[in-house]
Structures are given as structure tokens and as C-alpha cells.
N, C-alpha and C positions, 0 to 999 in steps of 0.2 A: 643137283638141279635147282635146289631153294637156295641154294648159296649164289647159283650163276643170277638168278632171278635176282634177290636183294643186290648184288654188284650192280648188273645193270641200272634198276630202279635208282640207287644213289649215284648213279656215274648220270643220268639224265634227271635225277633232282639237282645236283649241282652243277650242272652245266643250263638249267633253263634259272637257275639263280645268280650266276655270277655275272655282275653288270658288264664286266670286261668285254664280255663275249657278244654282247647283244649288237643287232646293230644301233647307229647314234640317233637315227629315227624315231625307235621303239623305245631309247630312252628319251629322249626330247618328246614324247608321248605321254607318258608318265609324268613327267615334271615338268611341262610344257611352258610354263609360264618361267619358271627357274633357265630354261633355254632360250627363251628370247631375249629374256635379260641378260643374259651373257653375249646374246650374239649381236645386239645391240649394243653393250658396251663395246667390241670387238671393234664395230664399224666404226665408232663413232673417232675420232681424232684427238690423240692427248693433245689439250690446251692447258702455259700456263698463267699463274695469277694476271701477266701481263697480258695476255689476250695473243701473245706471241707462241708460233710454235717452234718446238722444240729441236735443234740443229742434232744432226745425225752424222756430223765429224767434217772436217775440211775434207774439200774437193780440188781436182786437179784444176789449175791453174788460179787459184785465188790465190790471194797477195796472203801471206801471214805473219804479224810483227810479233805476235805472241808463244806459246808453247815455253820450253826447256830443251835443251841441247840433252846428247846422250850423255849419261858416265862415261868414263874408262872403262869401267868393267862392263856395260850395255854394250856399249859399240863393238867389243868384241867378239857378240855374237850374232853380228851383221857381216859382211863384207864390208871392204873399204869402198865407201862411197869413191866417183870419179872428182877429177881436180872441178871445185867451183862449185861440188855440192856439199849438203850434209843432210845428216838425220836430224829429226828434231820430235820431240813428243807433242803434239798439237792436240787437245781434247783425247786424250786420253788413246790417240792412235800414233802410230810410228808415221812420219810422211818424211818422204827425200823432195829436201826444196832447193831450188838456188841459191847458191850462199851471197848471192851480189843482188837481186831483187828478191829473195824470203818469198818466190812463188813455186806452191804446190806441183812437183814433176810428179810424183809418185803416194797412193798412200798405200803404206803395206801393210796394214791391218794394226788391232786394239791390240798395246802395249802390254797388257796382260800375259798376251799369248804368244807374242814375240821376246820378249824380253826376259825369260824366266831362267 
């Protein structure tokens, strides 16, 4: 019975200790000022030095002269593009453009995670 008793008591001393568990309330309560700070950075908009924000990869149909073509060894773990397209790595993402105007048909996600 003393044994079941101390089990409990440390199974409900660490569970009303362990911040994982609490809700984000009651700790934004606690540290209140430490969470506004954060939730205000949160909102606020990465700007940079140039007062420019910051591009979040090509979009379908813009024109793009820039990127790199795929290797041989990239490209074959794609499909064969159709006649009159290609792959190209644009900002660090894969996009299928038109090989005759270099505009955006498709972008299929960051290079990273395609190309491996």
C-alpha cells in the first residue's frame, strides 16, 4: 500500500512537472512576456537589407532565363519530360518549363528531396 502510494505521488509529481504535457496557455502564463515575443516575431514578415521580401521559388507561368539544366544522372530519376520540355533547377526547386519560351509549366518541389 506505501509502495502503490509513493508510485502514484511521483507518477502525478512528474506529470504536473513536465512542460511537454501542459497546455500552451499555462505555459504562455508563466513566461508570458518570453511568448509574446515569440508570437510577435511569428507574425511579423522576414524583410531583407534591401527592404525586399524574400521569393519563395518560381511560379507557374513566369518566364525564367535563369536556373541549371539537370545532370545525367538527376534526370534519371525523373521521367522523360515530353518533346519541347525540360527540367531545370530554378531556386533550388525542380520546375518543368518550355524548352522554346523558358516558361514555368510545372514546379515539382525543392531539389533536395527530388533529386536524391
Amino acid at each position: 500500500m506505501k509502495k502503490a502510494m509513493i508510485l502514484v505521488a511521483l507518477t502525478l509529481l512528474n506529470l504536473a512537472t513536465t512542460p511537454g504535457l501542459a497546455e500552451p496557455a499555462a505555459r504562455c502564463e508563466q513566461a508570458a512576456q518570453r511568448c509574446v515575443l515569440k508570437t510577435e516575431a511569428a507574425k511579423r514578415p522576414a524583410v531583407s537589407d534591401t527592404g525586399e521580401q524574400p521569393r519563395k521559388g518560381p511560379k507557374v507561368g513566369e518566364v525564367t532565363h535563369g536556373g541549371r539544366s539537370l545532370r545525367t544522372a538527376e534526370a534519371r530519376k525523373l521521367a522523360r519530360p515530353a518533346t519541347g520540355r525540360a527540367y531545370r533547377v530554378v531556386e533550388e526547386r525542380v520546375v518543368l518549363v518550355d524548352a522554346g519560351t523558358m516558361k514555368v509549366l510545372q514546379v515539382l518541389g525543392l531539389a533536395s528531396d527530388i533529386l536524391r
